[in-house]
Phi, psi and omega in degrees: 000129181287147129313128181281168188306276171013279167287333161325325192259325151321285173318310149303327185276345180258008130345272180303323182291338150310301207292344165300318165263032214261319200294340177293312212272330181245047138309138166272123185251129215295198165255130172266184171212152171248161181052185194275154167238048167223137181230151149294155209257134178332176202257337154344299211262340226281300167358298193276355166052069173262149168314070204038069174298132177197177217209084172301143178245163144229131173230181185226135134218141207286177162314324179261029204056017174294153180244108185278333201202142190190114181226108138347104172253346168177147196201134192288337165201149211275353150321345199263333189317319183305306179326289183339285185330291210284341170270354166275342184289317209290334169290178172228123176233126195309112200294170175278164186225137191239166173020066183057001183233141193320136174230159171247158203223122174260153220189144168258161211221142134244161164239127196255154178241135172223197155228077190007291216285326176286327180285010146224028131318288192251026166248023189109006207256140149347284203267157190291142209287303177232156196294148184240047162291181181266020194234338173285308170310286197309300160330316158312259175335317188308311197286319190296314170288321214208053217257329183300319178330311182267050172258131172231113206205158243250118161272162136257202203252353120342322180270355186294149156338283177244177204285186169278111185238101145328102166260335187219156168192137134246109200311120173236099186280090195293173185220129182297160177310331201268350174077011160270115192327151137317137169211132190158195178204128164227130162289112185236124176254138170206166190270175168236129197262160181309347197259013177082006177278191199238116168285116163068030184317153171227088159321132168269304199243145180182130200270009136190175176281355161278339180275327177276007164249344180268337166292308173327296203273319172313326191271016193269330208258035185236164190224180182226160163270123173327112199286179168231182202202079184050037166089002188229143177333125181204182189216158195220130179254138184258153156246149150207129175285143184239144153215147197248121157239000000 
């Protein structure tokens, strides 16, 4: 029996409207935030009329909504971080999802700043946003001459104070169920944080996963001398070879 065109042409669209939805179900859906990740800007900072102030995250979060890791990667000025912080603590964020089922994912995140009073300020109001005192000014002119100063961004380890310095490690070896030791080499690349920790390990190389989980677990327990960046905090990404035998 022929198909008439007709049903022919039924039959492909509803073809396609499966294979779409089979293709919707194995998307992968990003990480989400319940609440805002906009604040108003310390009252400390209102003054200097900084240029959309804001505050970049990396974050690691688990499947179950855990947030394992929240590291500052960038900030137009390095005053807004504490603020920051407290406004990634105040959400709740929604794990990522691959074929309907919940995953864990690392994502950069921002946080934005604004201030009522410039905002309607430059919706129309009358009054000037801010006070023109000469100690308000003089902050100004200060921040303005030298606004790259208050940056807070990705060092290389060239630009550190001092070279980068390992102070503390504890070797921590998994052992397979079997009860056999790791044995192996891994390249593991990660930052080191303002607080000298070892941040976001990734293996580049690794003669299995299991030697590339005793780098993981070797690095929570290793510290740094916290780098500096022209005397103010600042974080750097490293390669380090680990090797277990």
């Amino acid at each position: 029996m022929t198909a008439t065109p007709f049903l022919s042409r039924r039959v492909g669209l509803l073809l396609c409207c499966v294979l779409v939805a089979i293709s919707a179900l194995a998307e992968t859906t990003p990480i989400s935030v319940q609440g805002s990740l906009d604040a108003r800007i310390p009252a400390n900072l209102r003054s200097l009329q900084i240029d959309h102030p804001y505050v970049d995250f990396k974050i690691d979060l688990g499947a179950d909504g855990t947030l394992f890791d929240a590291m500052a990667i960038e900030s137009n000025h390095r005053d807004l971080l504490p603020a920051a912080h407290k406004v990634l603590e105040s959400v709740t964020f929604v794990p990522a999802t691959k074929d309907g089922q919940s995953i864990r994912q690392r994502a950069n995140v921002r946080v934005r700043f604004y201030d009522p009073s410039q905002e309607a300020w430059r919706s129309g109001a009358s009054m000037m946003p801010f006070a023109d005192t000469p100690s308000e000014a003089a902050r100004r002119r200060i921040y303005s001459n030298s606004a790259s100063n208050f940056f807070f961004e990705l060092s290389t380890k060239e630009e550190l104070d001092s070279p980068l310095t390992q102070l503390l490690t504890t070797r921590r070896i998994y052992s397979s169920q079997n009860g056999v030791s790791t044995k192996g080499k891994c390249l593991v690349e990660f930052y080191v944080g303002p607080n000298g920790r070892a941040r976001f390990p990734r293996a580049i190389e690794s003669d299995s996963d299991d030697v590339a989980l005793s780098a993981a677990l070797t690095l929570l327990k290793t510290r740094f001398e916290p780098p500096r960046k022209n005397g103010q905090p600042t974080y750097v990404k490293i390669q380090q070879e680990f090797e277990f035998r």
